[in-house]
C-alpha positions in Angstrom: -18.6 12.3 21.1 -16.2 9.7 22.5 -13.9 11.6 24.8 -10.8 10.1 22.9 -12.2 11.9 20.1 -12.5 14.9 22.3 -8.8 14.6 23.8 -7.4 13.9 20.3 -9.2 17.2 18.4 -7.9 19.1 21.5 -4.4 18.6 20.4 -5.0 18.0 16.5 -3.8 21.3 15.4 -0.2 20.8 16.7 -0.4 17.2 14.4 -2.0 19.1 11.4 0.9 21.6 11.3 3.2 18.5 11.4 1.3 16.5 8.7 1.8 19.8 6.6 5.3 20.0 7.4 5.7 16.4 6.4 3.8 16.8 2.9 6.0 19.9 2.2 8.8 17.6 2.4 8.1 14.2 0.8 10.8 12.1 0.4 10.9 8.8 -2.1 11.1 5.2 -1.1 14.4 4.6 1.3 15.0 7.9 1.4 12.9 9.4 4.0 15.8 10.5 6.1 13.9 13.7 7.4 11.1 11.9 8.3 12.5 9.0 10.0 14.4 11.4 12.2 11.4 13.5 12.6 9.6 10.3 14.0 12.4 8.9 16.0 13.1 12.3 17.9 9.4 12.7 18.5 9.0 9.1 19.5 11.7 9.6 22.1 10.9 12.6 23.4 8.0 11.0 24.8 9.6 8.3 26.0 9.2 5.6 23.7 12.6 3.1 23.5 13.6 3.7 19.7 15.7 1.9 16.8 16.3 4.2 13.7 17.6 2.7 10.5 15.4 -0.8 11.0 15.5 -2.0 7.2 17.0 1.4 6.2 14.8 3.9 6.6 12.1 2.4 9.4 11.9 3.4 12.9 10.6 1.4 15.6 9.0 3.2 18.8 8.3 0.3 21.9 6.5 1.4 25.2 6.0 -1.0 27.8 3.9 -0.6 30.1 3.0 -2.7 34.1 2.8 -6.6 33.7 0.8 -7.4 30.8 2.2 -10.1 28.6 0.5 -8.7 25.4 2.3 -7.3 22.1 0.8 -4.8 19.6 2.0 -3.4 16.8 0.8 -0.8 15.0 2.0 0.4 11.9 2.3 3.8 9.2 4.2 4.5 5.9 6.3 7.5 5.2 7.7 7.5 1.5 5.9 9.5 -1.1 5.7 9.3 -4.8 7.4 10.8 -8.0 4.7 12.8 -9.4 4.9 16.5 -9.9 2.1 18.1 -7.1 -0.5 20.2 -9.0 -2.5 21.4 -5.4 -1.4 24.8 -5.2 -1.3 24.4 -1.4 0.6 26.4 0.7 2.0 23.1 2.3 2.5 22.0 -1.0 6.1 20.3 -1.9 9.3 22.0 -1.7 10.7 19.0 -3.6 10.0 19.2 -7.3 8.8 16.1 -9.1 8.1 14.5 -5.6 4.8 14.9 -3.2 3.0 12.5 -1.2 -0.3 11.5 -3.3 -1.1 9.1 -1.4 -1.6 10.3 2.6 1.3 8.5 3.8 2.0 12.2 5.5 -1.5 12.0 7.3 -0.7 7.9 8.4 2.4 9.2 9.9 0.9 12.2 11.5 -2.0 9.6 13.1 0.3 7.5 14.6 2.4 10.0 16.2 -0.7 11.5 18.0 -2.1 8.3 19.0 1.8 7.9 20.5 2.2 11.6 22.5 -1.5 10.6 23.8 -0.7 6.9 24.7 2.5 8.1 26.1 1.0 10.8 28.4 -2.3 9.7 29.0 -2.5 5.8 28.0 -4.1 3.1 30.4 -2.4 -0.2 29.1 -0.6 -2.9 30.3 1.9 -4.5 28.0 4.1 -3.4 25.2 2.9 -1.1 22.4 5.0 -1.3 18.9 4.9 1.2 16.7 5.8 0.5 13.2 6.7 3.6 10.8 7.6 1.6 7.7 9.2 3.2 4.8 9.1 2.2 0.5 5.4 0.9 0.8 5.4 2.4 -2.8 6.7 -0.3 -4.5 10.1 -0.9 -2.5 8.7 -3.5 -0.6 9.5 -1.9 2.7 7.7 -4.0 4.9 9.8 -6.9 3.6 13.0 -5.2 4.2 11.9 -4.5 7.9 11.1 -8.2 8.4 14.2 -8.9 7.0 15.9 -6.5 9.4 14.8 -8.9 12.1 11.4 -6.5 12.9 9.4 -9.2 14.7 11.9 -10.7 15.9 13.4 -8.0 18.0 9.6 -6.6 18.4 6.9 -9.8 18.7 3.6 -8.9 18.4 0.5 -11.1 18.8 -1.4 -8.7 16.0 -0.6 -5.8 13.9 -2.8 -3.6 12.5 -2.5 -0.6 10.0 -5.0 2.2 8.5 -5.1 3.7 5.2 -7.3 7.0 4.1 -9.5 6.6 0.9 -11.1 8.8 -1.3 -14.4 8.7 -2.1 -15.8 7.7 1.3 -16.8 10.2 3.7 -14.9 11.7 5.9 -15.6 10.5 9.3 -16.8 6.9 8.1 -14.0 3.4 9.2 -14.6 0.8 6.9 -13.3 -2.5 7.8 -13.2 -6.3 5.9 -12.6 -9.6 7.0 -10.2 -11.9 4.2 -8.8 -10.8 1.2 -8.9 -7.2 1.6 -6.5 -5.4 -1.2 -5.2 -7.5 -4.5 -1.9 -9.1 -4.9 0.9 -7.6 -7.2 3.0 -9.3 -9.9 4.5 -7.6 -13.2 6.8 -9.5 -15.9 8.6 -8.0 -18.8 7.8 -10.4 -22.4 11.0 -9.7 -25.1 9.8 -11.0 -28.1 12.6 -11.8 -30.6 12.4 -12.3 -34.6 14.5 -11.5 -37.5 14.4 -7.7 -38.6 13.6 -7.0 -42.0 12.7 -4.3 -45.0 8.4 -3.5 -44.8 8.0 -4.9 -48.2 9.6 -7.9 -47.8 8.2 -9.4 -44.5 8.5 -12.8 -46.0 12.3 -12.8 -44.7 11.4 -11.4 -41.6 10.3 -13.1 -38.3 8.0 -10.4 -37.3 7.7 -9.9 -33.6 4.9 -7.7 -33.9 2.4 -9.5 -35.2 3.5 -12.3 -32.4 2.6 -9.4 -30.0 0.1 -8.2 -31.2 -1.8 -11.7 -30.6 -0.5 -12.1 -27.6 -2.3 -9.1 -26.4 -5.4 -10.3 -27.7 -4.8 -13.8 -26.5 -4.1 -12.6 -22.6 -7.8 -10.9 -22.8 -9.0 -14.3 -22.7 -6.8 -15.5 -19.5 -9.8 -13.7 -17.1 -12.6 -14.8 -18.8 -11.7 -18.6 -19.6 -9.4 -19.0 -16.9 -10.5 -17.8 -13.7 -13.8 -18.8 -11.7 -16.3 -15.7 -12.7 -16.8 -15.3 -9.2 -12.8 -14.7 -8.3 -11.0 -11.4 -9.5 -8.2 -11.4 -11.3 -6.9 -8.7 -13.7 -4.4 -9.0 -16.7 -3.1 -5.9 -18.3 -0.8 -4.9 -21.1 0.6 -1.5 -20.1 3.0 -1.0 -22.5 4.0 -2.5 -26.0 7.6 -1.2 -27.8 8.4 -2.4 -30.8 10.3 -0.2 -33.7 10.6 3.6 -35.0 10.0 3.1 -39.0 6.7 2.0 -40.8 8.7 0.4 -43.3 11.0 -1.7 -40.8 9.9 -4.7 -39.4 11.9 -4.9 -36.1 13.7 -7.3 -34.7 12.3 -7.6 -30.8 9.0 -6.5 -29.5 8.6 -5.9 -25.1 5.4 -5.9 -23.3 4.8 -4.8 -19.8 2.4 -6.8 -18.1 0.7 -6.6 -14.9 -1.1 -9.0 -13.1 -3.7 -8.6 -10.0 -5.5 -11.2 -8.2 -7.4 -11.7 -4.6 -6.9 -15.3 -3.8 -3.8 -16.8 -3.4 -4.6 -20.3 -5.8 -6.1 -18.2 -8.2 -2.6 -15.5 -8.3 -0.3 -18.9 -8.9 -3.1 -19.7 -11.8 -2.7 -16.4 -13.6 1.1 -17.0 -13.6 1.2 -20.4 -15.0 -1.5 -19.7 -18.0 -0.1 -16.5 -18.7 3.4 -18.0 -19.3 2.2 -20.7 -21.4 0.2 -18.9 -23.5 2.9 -16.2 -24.4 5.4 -19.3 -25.0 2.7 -21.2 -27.2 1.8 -18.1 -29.3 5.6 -16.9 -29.3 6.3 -20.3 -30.9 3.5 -20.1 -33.4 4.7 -17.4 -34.8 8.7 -18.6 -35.0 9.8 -16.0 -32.2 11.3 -16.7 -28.8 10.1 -15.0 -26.0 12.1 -14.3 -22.7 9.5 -13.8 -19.8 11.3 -11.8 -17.3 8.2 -12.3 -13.8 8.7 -10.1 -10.6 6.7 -11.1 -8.2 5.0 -7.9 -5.9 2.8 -7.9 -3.4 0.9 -11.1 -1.6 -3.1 -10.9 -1.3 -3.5 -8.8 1.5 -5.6 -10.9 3.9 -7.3 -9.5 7.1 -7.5 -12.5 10.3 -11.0 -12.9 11.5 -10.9 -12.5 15.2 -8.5 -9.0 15.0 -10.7 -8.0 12.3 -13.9 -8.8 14.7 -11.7 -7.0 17.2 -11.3 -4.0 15.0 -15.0 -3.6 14.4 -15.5 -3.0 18.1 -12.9 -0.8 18.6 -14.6 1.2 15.3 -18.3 0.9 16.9 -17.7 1.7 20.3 -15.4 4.8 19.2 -18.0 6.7 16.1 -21.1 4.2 16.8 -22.6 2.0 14.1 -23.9 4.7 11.5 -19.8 6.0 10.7 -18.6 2.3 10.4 -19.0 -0.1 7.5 -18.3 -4.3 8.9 -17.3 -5.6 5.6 -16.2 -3.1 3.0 -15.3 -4.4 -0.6 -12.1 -5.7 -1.5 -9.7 -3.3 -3.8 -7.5 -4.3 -6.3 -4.8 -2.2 -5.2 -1.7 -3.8 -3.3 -0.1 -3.0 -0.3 2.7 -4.5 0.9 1.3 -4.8 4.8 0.3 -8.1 3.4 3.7 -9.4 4.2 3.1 -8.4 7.5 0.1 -10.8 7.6 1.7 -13.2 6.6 3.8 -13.6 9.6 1.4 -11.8 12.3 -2.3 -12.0 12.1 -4.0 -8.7 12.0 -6.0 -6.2 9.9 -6.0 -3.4 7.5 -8.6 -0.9 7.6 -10.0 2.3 5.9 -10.4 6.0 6.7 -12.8 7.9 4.9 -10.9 11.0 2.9 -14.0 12.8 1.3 -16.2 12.0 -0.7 -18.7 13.6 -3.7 -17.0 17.3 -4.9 -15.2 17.9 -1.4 -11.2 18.0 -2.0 -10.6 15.0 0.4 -12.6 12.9 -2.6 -9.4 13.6 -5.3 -7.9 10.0 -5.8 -4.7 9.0 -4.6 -1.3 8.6 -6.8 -3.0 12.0 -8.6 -1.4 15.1 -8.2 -4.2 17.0 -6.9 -4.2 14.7 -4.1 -4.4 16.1 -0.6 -4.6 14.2 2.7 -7.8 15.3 4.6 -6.6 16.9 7.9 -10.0 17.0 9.1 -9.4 12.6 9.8 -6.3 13.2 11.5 -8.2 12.9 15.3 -10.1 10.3 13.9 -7.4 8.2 13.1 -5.3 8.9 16.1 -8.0 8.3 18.0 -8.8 5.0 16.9 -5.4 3.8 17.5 -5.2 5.3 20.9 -8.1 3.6 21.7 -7.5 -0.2 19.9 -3.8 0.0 21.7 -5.7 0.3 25.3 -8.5 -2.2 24.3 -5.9 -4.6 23.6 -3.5 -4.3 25.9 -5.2 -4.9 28.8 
């Protein structure tokens, strides 16, 4: 065993108890006003220079350290999720209707190791960032910290940033070069007729049929669209339209998500999908109002810190507990803004796998962080920090 490993399991109970106290007390996107305090104070009290309140909620830790001219940044969320936690854990949440069901307690805890070890024990030269980034859950809180000025008051020359998964063994880094996790866009389609009485639809304008066939029509956007070999997902979530079978409504909504992993092929998706919802709108003889959010960018992982992560992985659990080029998800993450501006890499931490409890899926709510990673993790980013800041 690496002896980072073998410092960082010497301390993980203290880090356990705190990932524990975390999950009792999740708190939703921008809100994570316990937490943030709880990181600042810790962060401090080792002697890290801190800014609370960076892009509301975010906290900033920054250790510098001899000569070196070298920036890192290293980053964790904090915000949960509003689902009501079905564990029956004693750490389970205090907070009813809120519980963190996706391990963004355990990325907080594994940073805040790898800082009371770097801090005490650390052999680097240069200036460690650490990132603790709230609203990854859809608030775009990455965004709001680079608005806030976060590289700008805190250069780095890569940033990096671990997430746990279910399904792969515990124990086990998996790592990708390019488009790692999908991007994220969602648009809201009002569909507008003329109302009418059931048995009369010829003096209606009926917006359901129009949606109706546009849900049909958007099944062939993928598969007559889009390169077979790029992924790109289209789905109808939702469709609201009426509350009497013998009323023909006046509007029709869809909710529409969109997911894709290469830039060219995201801007495709949004063009075809608009015109086909405005060409099948007008068929019809309804308007439609497309209302399109953008989300997340294509996460994309930089070759060299990505070729750099994959020795850091190798020389820290050897070659059988590392995968060099995972698949890519079509989840989104919002550290993909981060890329965009710094170049870096986003990697996996194995939560469980088969019928072990670490193997529940996130955003469920029998989702538990597996504590048993927490050294790994910490580990890993105790060790990347002093490979590259040498």
């Amino acid at each position: 065993m690496h002896t980072l490993l073998k410092q960082l399991h010497a301390q993980a109970d203290a880090f356990i108890a705190l990932r524990q106290d975390i999950h009792r007390h999740p708190e939703l996107a921008f809100d994570e006003h316990r937490t943030s305090a709880l990181v600042a104070d810790k962060l401090q009290g080792w002697g890290y220079a801190v800014e609370r309140g960076l892009g509301g909620t975010g906290v900033v830790g920054r250790l510098v350290r001899g000569s070196g001219k070298r920036q890192l940044g290293l980053r964790a969320d904090m915000d949960a999720l509003p689902i009501i936690e079905a564990t029956g854990l004693p750490h389970a949440s205090c907070h009813e209707g809120v519980m963190h069901a996706c391990g963004h307690d355990g990325h907080t805890a594994m940073l805040l190791a790898a800082a009371q070890h770097l801090a005490e024990h650390g052999d680097f030269t240069g200036t460690l960032n650490l990132i603790f980034q709230p609203a990854e859950e859809g608030g775009g809180g990455a965004l709001r910290m680079m608005e806030g000025g976060l590289f700008d008051k805190y250069p780095c020359d890569a940033v990096f940033a671990m997430h746990n998964m279910p399904g792969v063994p515990q124990g086990r880094l998996v790592l990708r070069e390019g488009a790692a996790m999908a991007s994220s866009d969602y648009a809201t389609v009002t569909l507008t007729g003329v109302g009418g009485h059931g048995a009369m639809p010829h003096r209606a304008v009926d917006p359901v049929v129009a949606a109706a066939s546009i849900v049909m029509a958007l099944q062939t956007i993928v598969s007559r669209n889009i390169d077979p070999l790029q992924m790109a997902v289209v789905t109808v979530g939702a469709l609201h339209a009426g509350k009497a079978n013998n009323v023909i409504p006046q509007a029709a909504t869809l909710e529409i998500s969109v997911r894709a992993l290469d830039r060219e092929v995201r801007s495709k998706l949004e063009q075809r999908i608009k015109a086909l919802i405005t060409a099948q709108a007008e068929s019809f003889g309804v308007t439609a109002q497309i209302d399109w959010r953008p989300g997340y960018a294509v996460l994309v992982n930089t070759p060299g810190e990505t070729a750099f992560a994959r020795e850091v992985a190798l020389e820290l659990v050897g070659a059988e507990q590392v995968t060099l080029q995972g698949p890519a998800l079509s989840g989104s993450e919002d550290f993909a803004f981060m890329l965009e501006r710094v170049p870096g890499s986003y990697l996996l931490i194995g939560n469980g796998e088969g019928d072990s409890a670490g193997a529940c899926m996130v955003h469920n709510p029998g989702y538990d962080f597996n504590d048993a990673s927490l050294p790994l993790g910490a580990a890993y980013w105790a060790l990347l920090a002093q490979r590259f800041l040498v």
